[in-house]
MDTraj code that builds the backbone (N, CA, C; nanometers):
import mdtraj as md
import numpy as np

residues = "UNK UNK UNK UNK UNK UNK UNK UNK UNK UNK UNK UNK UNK UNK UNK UNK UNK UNK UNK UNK UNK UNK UNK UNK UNK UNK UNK UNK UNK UNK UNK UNK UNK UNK UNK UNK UNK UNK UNK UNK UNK UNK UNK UNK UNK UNK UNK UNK UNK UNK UNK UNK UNK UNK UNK UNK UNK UNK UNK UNK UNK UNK UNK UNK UNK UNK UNK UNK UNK UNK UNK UNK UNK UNK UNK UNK UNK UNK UNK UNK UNK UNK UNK".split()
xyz = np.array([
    [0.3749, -0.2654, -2.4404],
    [0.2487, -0.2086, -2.3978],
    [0.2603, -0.1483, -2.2577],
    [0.3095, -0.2332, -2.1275],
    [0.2890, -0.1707, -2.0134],
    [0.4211, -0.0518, -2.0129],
    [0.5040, -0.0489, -2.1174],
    [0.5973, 0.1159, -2.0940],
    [0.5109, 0.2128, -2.1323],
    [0.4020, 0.2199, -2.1822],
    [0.2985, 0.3302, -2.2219],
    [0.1990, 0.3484, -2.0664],
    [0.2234, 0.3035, -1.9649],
    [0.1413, 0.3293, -1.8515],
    [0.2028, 0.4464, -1.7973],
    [0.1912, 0.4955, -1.7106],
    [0.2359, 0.5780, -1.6112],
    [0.2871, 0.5250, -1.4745],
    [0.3559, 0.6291, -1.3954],
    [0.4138, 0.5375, -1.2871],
    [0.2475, 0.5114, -1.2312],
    [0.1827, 0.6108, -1.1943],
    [0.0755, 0.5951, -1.1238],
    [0.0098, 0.4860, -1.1443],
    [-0.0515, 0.4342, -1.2979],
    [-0.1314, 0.3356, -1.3780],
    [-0.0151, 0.2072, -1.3201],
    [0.1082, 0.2357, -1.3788],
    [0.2081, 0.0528, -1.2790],
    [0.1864, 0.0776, -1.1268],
    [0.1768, 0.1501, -1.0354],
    [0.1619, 0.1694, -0.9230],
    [0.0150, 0.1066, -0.8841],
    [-0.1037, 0.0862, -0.9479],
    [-0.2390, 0.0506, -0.9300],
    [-0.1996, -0.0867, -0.9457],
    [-0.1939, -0.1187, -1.0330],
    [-0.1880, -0.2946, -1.1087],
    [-0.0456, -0.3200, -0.9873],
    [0.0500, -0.2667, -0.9508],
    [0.0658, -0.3148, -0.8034],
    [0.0594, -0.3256, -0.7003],
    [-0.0509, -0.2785, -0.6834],
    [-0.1302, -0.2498, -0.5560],
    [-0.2553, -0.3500, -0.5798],
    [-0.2855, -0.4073, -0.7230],
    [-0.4091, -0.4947, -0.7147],
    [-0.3150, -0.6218, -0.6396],
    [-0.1703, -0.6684, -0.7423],
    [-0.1285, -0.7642, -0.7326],
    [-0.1305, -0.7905, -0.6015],
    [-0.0623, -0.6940, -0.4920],
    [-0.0349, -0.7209, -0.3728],
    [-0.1150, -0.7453, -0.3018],
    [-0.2784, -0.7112, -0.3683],
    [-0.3668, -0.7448, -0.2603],
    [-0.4164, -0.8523, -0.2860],
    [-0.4199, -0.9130, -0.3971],
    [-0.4166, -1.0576, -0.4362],
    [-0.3054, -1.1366, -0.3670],
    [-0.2322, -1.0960, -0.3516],
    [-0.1145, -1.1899, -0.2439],
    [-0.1404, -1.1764, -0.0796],
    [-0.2085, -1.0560, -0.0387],
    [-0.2139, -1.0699, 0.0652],
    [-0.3432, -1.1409, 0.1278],
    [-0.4455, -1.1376, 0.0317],
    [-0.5780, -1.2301, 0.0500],
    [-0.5593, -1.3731, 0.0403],
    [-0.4103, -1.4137, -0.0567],
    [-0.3558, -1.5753, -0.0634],
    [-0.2781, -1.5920, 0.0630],
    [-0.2306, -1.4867, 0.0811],
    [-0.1995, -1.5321, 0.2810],
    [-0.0783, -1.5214, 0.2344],
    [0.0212, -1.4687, 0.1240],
    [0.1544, -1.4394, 0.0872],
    [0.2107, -1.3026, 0.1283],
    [0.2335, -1.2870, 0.2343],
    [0.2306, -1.1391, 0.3193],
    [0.3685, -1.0420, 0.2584],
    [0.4766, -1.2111, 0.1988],
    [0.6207, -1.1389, 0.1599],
    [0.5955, -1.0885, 0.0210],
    [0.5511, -1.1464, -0.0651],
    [0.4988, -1.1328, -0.1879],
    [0.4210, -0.9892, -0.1857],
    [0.3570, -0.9663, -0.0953],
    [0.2269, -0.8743, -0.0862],
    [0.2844, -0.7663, -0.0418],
    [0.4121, -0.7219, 0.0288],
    [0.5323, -0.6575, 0.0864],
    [0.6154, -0.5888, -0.0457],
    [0.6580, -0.6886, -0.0936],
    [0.7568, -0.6746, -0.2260],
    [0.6632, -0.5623, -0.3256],
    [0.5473, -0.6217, -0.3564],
    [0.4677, -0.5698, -0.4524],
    [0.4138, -0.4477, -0.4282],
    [0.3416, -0.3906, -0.2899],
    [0.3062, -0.2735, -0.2684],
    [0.4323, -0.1739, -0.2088],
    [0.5451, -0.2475, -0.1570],
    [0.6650, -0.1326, -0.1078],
    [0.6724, -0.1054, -0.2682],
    [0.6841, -0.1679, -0.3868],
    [0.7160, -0.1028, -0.5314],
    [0.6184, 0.0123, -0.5961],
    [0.4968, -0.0388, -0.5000],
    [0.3885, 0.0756, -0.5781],
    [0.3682, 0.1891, -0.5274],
    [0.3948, 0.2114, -0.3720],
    [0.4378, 0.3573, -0.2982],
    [0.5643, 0.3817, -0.3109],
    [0.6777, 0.3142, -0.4020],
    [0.7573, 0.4135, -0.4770],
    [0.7631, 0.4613, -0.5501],
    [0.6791, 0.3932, -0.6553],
    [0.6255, 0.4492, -0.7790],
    [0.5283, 0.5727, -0.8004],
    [0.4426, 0.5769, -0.6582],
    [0.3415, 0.6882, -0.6754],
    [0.3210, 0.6803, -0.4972],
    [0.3917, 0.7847, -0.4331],
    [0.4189, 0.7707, -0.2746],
    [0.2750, 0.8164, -0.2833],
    [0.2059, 0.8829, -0.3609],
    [0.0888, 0.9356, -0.3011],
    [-0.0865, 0.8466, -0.3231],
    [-0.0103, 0.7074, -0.3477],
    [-0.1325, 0.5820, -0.3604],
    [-0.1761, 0.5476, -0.2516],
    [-0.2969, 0.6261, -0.2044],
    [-0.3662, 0.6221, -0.0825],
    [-0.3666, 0.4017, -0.0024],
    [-0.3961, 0.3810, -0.1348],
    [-0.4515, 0.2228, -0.1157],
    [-0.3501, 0.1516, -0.0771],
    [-0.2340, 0.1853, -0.1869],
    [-0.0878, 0.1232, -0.1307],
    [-0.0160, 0.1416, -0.0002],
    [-0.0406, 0.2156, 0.0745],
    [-0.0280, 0.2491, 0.2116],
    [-0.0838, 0.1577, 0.3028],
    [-0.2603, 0.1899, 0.2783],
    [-0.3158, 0.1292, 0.3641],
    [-0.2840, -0.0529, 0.3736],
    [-0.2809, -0.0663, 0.2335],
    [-0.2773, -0.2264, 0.2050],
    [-0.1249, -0.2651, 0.2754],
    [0.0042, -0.1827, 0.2406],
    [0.1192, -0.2437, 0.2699],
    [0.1065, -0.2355, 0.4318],
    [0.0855, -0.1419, 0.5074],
    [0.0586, -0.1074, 0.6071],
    [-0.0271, -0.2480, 0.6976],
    [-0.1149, -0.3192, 0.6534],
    [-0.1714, -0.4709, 0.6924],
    [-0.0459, -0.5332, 0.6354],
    [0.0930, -0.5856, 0.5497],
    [0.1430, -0.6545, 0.5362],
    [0.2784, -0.6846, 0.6055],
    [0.2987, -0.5472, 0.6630],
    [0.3981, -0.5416, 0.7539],
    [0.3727, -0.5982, 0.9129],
    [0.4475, -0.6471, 0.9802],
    [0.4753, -0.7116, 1.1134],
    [0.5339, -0.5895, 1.1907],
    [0.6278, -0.4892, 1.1608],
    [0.6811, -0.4108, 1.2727],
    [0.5792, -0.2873, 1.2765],
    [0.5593, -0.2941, 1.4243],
    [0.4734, -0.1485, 1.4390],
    [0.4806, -0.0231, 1.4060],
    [0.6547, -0.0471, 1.4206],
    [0.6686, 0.1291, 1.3898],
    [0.6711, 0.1595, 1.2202],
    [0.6679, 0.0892, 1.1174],
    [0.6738, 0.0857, 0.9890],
    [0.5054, 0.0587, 0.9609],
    [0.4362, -0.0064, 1.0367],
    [0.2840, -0.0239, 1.0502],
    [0.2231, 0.1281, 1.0171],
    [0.2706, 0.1966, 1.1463],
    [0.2419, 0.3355, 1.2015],
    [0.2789, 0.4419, 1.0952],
    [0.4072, 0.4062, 1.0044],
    [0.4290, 0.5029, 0.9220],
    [0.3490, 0.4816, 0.8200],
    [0.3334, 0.3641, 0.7656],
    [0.2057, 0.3625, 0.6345],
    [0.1042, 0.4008, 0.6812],
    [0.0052, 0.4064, 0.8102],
    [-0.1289, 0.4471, 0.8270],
    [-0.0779, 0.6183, 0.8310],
    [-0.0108, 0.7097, 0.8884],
    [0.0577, 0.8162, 0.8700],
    [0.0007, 0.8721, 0.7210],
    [0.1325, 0.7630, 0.6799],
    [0.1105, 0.8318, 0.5019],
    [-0.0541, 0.8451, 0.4117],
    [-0.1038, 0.7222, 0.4353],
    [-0.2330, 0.7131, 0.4005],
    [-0.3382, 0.8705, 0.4802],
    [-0.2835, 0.8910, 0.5838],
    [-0.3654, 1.0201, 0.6847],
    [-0.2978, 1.1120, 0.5815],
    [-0.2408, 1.1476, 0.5799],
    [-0.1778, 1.2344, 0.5002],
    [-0.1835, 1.2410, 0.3483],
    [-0.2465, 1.1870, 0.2878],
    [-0.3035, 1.1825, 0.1731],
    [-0.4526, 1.2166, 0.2022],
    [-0.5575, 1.1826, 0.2604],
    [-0.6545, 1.1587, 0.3085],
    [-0.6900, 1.1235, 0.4451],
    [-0.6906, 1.2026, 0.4777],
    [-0.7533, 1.2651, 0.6572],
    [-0.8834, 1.2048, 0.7125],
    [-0.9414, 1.1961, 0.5883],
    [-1.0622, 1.0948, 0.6657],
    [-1.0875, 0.9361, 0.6221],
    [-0.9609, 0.8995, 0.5687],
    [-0.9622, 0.7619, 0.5791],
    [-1.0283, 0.6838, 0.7310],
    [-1.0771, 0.6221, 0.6799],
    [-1.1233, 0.5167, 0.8618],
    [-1.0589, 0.4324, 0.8473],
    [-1.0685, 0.3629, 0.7569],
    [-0.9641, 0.2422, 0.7798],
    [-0.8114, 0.2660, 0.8487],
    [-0.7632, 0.3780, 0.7776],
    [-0.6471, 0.4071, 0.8692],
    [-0.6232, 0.4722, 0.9743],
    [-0.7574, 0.5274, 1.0150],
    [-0.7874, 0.5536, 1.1577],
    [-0.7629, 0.4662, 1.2526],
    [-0.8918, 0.3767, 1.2018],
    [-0.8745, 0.2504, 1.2662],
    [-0.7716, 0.1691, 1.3732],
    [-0.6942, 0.1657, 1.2327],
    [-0.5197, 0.0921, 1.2494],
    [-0.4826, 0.1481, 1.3494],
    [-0.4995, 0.2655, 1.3896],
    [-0.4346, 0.4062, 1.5093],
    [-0.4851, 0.2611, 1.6679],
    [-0.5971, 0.2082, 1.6346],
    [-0.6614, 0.1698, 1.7733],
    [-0.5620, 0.0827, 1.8278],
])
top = md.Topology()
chain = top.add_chain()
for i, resn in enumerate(residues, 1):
    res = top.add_residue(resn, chain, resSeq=i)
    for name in ("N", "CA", "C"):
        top.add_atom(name, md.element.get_by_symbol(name[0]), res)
traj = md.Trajectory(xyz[None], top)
């Protein structure tokens, strides 16, 4: 069944998972799962923003809020992150 999805459609359902891991406070889990879903579909606005809170180094911080701007320019949330 899930080989009939699309990358995009597996790219969502890993971007839910990860945010279910990152709300359980599993930040590596939540890492693993959304770095897979902005490879799957670099242009998953959510997967950005979300992996982008799961990362610790700034300058990899800075590149997911980037990517998310660059999909969508008027994101706030990833404005935000800029502060």
């Amino acid at each position: 069944m899930s080989e009939s999805l699309t990358p995009q459609q597996r790219a969502e359902r890993l971007v839910d998972e990860g945010i279910t891991a990152m709300k359980a406070g599993d930040r590596g889990r939540a890492r693993q799962l959304l770095g897979q879903a902005v490879q799957l579909d670099a242009a998953n606005e959510r997967g950005w923003l979300w992996l982008s809170g799961a990362l610790s180094d700034a300058v990899q911080r800075r590149y997911c809020l980037e990517r998310v701007l660059a999909i969508n320019p008027n994101n706030e949330a990833a404005r935000r992150g800029f502060l």
